[in-house]
C-alpha positions as CSV (number, residue, x, y, z in Angstrom):
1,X,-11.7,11.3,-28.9
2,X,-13.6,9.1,-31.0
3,X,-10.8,6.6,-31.3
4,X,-11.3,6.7,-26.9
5,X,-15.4,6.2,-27.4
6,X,-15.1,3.1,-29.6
7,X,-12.7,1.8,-26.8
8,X,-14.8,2.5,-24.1
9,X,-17.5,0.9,-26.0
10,X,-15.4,-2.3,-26.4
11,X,-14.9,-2.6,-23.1
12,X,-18.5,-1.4,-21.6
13,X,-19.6,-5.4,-22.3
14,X,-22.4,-6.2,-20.3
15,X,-22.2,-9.4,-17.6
16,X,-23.8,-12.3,-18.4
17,X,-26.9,-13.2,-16.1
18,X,-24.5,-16.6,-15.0
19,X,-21.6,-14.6,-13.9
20,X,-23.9,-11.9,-12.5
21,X,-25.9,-14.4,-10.3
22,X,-24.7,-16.0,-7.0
23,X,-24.2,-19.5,-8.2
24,X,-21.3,-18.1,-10.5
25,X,-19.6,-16.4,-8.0
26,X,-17.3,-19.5,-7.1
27,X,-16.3,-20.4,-10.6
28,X,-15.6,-16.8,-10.9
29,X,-13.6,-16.4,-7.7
30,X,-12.0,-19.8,-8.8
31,X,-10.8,-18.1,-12.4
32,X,-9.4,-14.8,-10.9
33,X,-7.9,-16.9,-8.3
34,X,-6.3,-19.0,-10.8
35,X,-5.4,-15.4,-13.1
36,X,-3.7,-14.2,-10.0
37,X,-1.4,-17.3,-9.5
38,X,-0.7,-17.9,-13.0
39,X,0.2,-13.5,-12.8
40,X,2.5,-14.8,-9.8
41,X,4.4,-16.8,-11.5
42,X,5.7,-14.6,-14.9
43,X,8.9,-12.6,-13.9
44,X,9.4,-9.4,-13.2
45,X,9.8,-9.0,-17.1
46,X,7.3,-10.5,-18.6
47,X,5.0,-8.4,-15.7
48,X,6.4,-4.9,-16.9
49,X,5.9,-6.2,-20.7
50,X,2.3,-6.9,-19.9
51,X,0.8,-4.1,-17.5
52,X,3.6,-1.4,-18.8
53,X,2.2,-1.9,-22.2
54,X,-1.2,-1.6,-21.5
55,X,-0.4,1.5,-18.8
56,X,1.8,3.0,-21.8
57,X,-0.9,2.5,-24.2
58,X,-3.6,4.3,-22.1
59,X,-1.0,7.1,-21.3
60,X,-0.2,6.9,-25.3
61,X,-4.2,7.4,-26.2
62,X,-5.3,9.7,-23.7
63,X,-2.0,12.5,-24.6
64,X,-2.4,11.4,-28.2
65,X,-6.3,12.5,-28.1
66,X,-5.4,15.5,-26.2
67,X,-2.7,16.7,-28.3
68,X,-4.1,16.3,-31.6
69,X,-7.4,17.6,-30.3
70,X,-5.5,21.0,-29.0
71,X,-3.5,20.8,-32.8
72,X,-6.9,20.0,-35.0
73,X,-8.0,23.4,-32.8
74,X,-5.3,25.6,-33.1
75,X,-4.6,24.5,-37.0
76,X,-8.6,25.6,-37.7
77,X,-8.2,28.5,-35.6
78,X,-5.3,29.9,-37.5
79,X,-6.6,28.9,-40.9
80,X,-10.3,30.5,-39.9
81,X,-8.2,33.5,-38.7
82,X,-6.5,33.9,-41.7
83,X,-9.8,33.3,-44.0
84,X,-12.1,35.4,-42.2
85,X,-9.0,38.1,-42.5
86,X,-9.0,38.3,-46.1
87,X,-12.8,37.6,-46.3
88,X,-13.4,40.5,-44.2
89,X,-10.3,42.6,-46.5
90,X,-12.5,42.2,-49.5
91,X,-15.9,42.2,-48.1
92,X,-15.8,45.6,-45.2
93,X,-14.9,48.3,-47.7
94,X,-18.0,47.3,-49.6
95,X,-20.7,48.0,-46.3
96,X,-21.8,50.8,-45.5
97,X,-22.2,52.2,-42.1
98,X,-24.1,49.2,-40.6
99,X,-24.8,51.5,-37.4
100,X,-27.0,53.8,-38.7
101,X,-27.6,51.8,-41.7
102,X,-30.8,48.9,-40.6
103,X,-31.0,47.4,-44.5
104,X,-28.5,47.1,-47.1
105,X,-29.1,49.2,-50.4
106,X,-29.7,47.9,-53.5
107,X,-26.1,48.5,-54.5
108,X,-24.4,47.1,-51.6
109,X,-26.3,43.9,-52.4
110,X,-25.8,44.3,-56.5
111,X,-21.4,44.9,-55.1
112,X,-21.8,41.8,-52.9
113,X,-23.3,39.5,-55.2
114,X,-20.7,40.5,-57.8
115,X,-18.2,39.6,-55.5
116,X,-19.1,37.1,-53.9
117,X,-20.6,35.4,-57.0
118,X,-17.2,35.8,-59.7
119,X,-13.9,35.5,-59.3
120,X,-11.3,33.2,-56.8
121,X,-13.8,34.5,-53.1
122,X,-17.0,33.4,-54.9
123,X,-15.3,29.8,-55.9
124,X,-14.0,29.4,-52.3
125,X,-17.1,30.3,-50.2
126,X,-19.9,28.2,-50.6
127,X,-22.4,30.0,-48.4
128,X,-22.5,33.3,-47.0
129,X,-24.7,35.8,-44.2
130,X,-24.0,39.1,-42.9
131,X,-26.0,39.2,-39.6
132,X,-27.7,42.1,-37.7
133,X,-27.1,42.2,-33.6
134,X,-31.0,41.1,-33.4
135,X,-30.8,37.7,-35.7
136,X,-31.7,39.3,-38.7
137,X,-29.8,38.4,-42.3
138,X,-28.9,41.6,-43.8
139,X,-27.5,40.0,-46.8
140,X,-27.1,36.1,-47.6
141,X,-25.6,34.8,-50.9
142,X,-28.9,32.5,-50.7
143,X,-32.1,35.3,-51.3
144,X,-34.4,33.9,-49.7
145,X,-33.1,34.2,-46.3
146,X,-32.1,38.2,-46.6
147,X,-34.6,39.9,-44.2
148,X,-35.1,36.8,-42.3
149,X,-34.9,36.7,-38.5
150,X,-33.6,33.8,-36.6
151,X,-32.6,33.0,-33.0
152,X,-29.0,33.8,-32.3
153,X,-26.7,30.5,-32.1
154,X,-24.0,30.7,-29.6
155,X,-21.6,31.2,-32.4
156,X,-23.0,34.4,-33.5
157,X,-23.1,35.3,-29.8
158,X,-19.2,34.8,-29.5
159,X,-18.8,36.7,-32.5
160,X,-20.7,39.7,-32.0
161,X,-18.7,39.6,-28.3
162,X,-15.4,40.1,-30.5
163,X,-13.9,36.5,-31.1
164,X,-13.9,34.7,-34.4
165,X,-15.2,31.4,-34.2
166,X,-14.7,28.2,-36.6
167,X,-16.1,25.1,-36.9
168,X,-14.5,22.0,-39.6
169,X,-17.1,20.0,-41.2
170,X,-19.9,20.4,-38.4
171,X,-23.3,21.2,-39.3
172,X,-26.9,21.6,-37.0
173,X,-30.1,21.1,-38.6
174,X,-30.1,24.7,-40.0
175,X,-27.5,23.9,-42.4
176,X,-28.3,21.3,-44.7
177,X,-28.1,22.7,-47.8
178,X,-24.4,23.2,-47.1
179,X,-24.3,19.7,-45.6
180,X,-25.8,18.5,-49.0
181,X,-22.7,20.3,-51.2
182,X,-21.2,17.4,-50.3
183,X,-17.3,18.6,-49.7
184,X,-16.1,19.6,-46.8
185,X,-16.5,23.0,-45.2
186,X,-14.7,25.5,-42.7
187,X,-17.6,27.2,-41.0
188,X,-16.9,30.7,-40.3
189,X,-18.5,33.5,-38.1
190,X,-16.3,36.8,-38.1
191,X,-17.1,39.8,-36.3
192,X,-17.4,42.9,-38.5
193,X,-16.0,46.0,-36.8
194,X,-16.2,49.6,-37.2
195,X,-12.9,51.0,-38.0
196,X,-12.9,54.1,-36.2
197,X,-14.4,52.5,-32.7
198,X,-13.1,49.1,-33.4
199,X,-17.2,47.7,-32.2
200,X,-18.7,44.9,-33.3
201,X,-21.6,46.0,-35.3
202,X,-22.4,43.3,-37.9
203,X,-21.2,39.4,-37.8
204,X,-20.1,37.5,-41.2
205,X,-21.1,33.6,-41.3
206,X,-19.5,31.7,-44.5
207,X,-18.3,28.4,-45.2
208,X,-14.8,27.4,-47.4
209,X,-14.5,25.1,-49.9
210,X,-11.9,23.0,-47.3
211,X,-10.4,20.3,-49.4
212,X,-7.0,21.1,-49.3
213,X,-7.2,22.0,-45.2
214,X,-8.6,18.6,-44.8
215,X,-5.8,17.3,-46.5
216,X,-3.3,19.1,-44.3
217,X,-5.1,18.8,-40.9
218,X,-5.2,14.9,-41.8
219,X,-1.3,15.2,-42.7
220,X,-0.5,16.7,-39.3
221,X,-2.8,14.9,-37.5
222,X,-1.2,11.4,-38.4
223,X,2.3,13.4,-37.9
224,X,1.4,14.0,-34.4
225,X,0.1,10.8,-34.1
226,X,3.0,9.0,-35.3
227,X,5.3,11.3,-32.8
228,X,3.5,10.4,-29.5
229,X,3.3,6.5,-30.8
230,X,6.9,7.1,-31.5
231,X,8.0,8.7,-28.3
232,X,5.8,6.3,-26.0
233,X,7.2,3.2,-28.0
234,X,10.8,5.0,-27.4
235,X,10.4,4.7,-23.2
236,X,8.2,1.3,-23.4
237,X,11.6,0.1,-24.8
238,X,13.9,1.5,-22.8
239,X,12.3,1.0,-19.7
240,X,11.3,-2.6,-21.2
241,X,15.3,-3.1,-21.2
242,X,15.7,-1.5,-18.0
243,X,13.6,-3.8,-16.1
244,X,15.0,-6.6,-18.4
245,X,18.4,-6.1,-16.9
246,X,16.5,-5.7,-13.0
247,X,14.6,-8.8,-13.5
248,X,17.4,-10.7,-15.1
249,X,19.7,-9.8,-11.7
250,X,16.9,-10.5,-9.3
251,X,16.2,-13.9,-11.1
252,X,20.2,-15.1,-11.1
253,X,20.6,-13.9,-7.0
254,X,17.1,-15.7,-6.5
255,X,19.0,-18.6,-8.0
256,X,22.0,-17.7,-6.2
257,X,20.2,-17.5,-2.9
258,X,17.9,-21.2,-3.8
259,X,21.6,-22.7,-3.8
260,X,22.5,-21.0,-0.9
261,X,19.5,-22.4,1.1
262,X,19.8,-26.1,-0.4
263,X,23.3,-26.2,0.7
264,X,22.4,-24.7,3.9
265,X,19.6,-27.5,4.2
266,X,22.6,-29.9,3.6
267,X,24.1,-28.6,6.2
268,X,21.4,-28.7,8.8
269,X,21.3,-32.2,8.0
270,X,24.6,-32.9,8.7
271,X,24.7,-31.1,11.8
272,X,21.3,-32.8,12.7
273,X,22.8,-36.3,11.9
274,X,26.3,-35.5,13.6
275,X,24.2,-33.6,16.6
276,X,22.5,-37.2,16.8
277,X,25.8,-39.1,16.5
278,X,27.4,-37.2,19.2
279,X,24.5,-37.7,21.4
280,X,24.2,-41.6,20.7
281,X,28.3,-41.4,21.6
282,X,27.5,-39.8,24.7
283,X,24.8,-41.8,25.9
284,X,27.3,-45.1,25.2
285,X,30.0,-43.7,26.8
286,X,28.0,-42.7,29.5
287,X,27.1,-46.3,29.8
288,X,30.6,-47.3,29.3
289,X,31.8,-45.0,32.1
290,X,29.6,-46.6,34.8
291,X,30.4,-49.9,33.9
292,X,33.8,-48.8,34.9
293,X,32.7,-47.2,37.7
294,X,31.1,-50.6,38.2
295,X,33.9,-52.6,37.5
296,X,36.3,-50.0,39.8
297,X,34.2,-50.5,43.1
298,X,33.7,-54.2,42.4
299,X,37.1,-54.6,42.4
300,X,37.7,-52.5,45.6
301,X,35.4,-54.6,47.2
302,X,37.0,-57.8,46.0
303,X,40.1,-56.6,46.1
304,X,41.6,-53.8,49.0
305,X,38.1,-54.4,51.1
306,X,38.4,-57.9,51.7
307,X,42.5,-57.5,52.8
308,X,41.7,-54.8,55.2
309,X,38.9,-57.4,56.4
310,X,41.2,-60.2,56.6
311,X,44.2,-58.0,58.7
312,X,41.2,-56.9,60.5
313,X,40.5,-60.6,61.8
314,X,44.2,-61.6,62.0
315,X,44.3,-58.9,64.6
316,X,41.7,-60.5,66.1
317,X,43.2,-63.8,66.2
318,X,45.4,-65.0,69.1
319,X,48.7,-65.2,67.3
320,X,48.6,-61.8,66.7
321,X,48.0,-61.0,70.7
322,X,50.5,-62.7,72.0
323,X,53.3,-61.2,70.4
324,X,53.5,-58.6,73.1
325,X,51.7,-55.9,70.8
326,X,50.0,-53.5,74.0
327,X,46.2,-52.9,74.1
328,X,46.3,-49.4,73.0
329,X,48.4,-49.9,69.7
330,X,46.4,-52.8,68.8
331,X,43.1,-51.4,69.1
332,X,44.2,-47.8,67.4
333,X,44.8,-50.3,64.3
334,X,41.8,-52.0,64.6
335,X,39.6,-48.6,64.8
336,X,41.9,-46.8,62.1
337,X,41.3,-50.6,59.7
338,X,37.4,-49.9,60.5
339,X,37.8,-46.3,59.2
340,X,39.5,-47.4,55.9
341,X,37.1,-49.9,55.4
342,X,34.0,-47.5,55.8
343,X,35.6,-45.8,53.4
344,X,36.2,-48.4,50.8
345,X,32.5,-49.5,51.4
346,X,31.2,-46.0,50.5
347,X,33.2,-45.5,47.8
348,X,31.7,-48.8,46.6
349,X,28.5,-47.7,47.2
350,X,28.8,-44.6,45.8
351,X,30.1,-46.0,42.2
352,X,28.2,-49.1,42.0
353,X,24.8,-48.4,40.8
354,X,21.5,-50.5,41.4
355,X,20.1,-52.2,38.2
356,X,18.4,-48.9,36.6
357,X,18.6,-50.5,33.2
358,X,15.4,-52.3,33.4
359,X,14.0,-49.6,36.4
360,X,10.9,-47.5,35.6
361,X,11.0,-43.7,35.9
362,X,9.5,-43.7,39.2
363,X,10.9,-46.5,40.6
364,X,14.2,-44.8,39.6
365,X,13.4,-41.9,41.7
366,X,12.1,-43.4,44.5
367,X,15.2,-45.8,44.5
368,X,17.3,-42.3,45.0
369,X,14.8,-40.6,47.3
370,X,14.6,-43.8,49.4
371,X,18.9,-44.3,49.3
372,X,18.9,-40.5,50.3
373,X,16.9,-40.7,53.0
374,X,18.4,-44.0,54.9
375,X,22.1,-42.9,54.1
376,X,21.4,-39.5,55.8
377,X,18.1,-39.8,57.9
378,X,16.3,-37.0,56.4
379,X,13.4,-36.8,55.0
380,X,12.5,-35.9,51.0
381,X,9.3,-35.0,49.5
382,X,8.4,-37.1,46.2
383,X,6.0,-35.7,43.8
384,X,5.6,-37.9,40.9
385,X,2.6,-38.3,38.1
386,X,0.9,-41.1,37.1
387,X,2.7,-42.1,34.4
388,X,5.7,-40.9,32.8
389,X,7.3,-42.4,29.8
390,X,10.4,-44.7,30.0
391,X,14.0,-43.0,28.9
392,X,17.0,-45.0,27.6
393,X,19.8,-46.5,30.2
394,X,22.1,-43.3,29.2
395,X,18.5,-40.8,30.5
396,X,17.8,-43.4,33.1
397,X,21.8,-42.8,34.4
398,X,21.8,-39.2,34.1
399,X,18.5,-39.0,36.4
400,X,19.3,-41.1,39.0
401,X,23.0,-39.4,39.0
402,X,21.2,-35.9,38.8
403,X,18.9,-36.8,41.8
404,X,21.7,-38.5,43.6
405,X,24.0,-35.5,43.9
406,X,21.3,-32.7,44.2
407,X,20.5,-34.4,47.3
408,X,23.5,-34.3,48.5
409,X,24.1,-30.6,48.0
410,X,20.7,-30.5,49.4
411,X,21.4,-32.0,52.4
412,X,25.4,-30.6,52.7
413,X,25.0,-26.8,51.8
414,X,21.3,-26.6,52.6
415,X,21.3,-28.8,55.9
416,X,18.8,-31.1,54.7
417,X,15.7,-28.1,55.0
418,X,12.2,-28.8,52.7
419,X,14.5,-31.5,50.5
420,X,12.2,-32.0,48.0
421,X,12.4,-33.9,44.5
422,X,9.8,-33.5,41.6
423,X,8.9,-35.1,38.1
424,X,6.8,-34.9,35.4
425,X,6.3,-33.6,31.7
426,X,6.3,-29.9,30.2
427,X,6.1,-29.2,26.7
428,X,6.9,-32.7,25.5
429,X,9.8,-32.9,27.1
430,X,10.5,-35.3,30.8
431,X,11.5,-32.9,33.4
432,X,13.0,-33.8,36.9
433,X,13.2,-31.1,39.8
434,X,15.3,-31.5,43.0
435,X,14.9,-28.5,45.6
436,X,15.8,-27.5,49.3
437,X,15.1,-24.6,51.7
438,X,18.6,-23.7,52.5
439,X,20.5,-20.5,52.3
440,X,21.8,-21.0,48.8
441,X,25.0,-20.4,47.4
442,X,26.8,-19.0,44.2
443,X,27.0,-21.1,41.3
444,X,29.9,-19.5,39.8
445,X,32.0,-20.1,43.4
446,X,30.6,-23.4,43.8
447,X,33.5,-25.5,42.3
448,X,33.1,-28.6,45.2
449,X,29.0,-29.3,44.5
450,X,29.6,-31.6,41.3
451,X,27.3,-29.0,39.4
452,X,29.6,-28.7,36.2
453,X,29.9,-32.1,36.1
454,X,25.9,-33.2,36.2
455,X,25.2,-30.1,33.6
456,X,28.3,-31.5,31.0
457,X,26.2,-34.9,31.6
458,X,22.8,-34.0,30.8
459,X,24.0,-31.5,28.0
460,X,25.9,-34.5,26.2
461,X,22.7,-36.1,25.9
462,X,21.2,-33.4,24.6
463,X,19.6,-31.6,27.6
464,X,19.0,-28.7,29.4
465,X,20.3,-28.1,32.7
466,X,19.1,-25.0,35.0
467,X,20.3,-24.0,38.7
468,X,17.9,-21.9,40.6
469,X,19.5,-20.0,43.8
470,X,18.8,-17.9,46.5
471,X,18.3,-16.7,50.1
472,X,14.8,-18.7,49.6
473,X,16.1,-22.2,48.7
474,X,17.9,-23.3,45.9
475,X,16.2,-25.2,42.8
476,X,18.1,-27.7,40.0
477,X,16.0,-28.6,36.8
478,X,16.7,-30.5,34.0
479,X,14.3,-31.2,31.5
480,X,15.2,-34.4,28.3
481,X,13.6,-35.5,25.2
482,X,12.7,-38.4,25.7
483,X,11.2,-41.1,23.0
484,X,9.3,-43.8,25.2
485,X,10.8,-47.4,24.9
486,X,8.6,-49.9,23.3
């Protein structure tokens, strides 16, 4: 216990007026903050090593205290027990009937001092009372305190209650000529009983010469000391190598799992790059495909167009009437020669693009409204911001493709009703809306609408298409990220 004191004391330091004040809270704050990170960063080891040993050395004192404290008790208990046994062997036959008996006689006193003044009892006791129940000092190896009457102690009231009480080298102010002897002492208080009703009448105080059961309460002391250090040092260690193992596992898969994640990273970047390579792909060969496109209804209309035109005018020439050829024959070939070259002129129309390259956004969209609406005489709503931000040729394609053939669903499947087309920007990203009032229809039966082709075009340029159907109308979105062109 004292050993637990002087620690407390240690550690009871009074704050300093700078910390205690509220201009030191921050540097404060500041070094357990810092305490706390620098705590973070030991491993699990070194953590266990640190707070373990201080935990195990709390555990370590407090048992230690308690255990020697309940040993240092029981030893003086036992030794008192078996001093006041012989004391009271030697001592009882010489009183007298302390019952009826209110003083000792002169011979009692003459057989007491005898005994208690020669031979081995008189070296080993060093004081010696024999108490009444009412505080008075029948007999005391010091004279001058026989016949006195003092206030009963609360050792002399456990004793007279039965219980033999012992005290090692601990004296009140009562006591100081045996605290002046010098040595140290085993206080004493035995009851005295009578032997036929076995009740307390009479209580024995003396104090023992206690040199050689300081010697051996010191010796078993240390020996339980040195068994608690000994066990607690035992489990700091092996739990010190248990968690050595733990924390030396946890820190090779942390290392594991930092590889894992850097070649994971890797990996992202590759598929970020490659995602970006494929996209750039796209977008050229989108451009390369509708330069073909180009180049295919350019040469239609250079090539098959202007024959069917020319065989067209030869049968309007008059070497080809007078042949004999009748009326009706002719003019079938003339009107089936018109056909084929309506044909060959929308099919030129339809592949040839206008110059979108160099087109804004919105003039891109009206360009398709305003195509729309002459080629089929309806009418489209156009709902366009103020400004939107200018796409590459590959976005500017895939929008006025987009527009292009959801218009003409539009106006096949959902007979032209509340055509409506609609731009603008959500969530940084360019997004372009064609819808209708029509019946819809099912996507997944919808092979002749061109849908899967639009949606493999915007998704190769990285994206999103969306189709919106139902008895209400029917709804295509796609939204791009787009980086504005200087």
């Amino acid at each position: 216990m004292e050993v637990l004191a002087t620690a407390g004391l240690k550690l009871n330091v009074p704050m300093s007026p700078s910390l205690s004040t509220k201009g030191g809270q921050g540097p404060m704050i500041r070094l357990l903050q810092n305490l706390a990170r620098r705590w973070s960063e030991l491993s699990l080891a070194l953590q266990f090593l640190v707070a373990g040993g201080f935990c195990l050395l709390a555990v370590m004192l407090v048992v230690g205290s308690w255990v020697t404290m309940q040993i240092r008790d029981g030893v003086i208990r036992n030794s008192a027990a078996t001093t006041a046994l012989y004391v009271d062997s030697v001592i009882a036959p010489l009183l007298p009937d302390l019952r009826k008996s209110e003083q000792l006689s002169a011979s009692v006193r003459q057989a007491l001092d005898e005994t208690l003044g020669q031979g081995a009892l008189g070296k080993r006791l060093v004081s010696f009372r024999l108490w009444r129940r009412d505080g008075t000092v029948l007999y005391a190896k010091d004279a001058s305190l026989t016949g006195r009457r003092f206030d009963l102690s609360d050792n002399l009231r456990a004793a007279f209650k039965g219980s033999v009480v012992a005290q090692f080298d601990t004296f009140d102010e009562n006591e100081s000529k045996e605290k002046a002897v010098g040595v140290p002492l085993l206080e004493i208080y035995n009851p005295v009983r009578e032997p036929w009703s076995g009740d307390v009448v009479a209580v024995t105080e003396f104090y023992e010469v206690a040199d050689d059961f300081k010697a051996t309460l010191a010796s078993t002391l240390q020996s339980s000391w040195l068994i608690v250090a000994g066990t607690t040092l035992t489990a700091f260690i092996l739990l010190s190598g248990i968690v050595l193992r733990g924390s030396r596992t946890i820190d090779d898969q942390r290392g594991a799992l930092r590889r894992q994640v850097s070649e994971l990273q890797g990996l992202v970047t590759q598929n970020s790059a490659l995602r970006h390579r494929v996209q750039r792909a796209s977008r050229r060969a989108t451009a390369l495909n509708e330069r073909y496109l180009r180049r295919i209804g350019a040469d239609l209309h250079d090539g098959p167009a202007q024959l069917v035109a020319l065989a067209a005018l030869r049968l309007d020439s008059p070497a080809f009437s007078g042949h004999g050829e009748s009326p009706a024959e002719v003019a079938m070939i003339r009107k089936t020669l018109e056909e084929a070259m309506r044909e060959i002129r929308g099919i030129c129309t339809g592949l040839v693009l206008p110059q979108i390259e160099t087109a804004a956004a919105t003039d891109i969209l009206r360009l398709a409204v305003e195509e729309h609406e002459r080629r089929t005489g309806t009418s489209v709503a156009l709902t366009l911001p103020e400004h939107l931000p200018e796409p590459g040729p590959s976005e500017k394609i895939s929008i006025y493709r987009f527009v292009q053939e959801g218009l003409n669903n539009a106006f096949r499947h959902g007979r032209g009703k509340d055509q409506a087309v609609r731009a603008g920007m959500r969530n940084g990203r360019l997004f372009v809306e064609v819808s209708d009032g029509g019946p819809g229809f099912d996507p997944a039966r919808a092979e002749g609408l061109g849908l899967a082709g639009l949606r493999e075009r915007v998704e190769s340029i990285g994206g999103q298409f969306e189709t919106l159907t139902g008895a209400q109308g029917t709804r295509l979105v796609i939204s791009l990220s787009v980086e504005e062109q200087a």
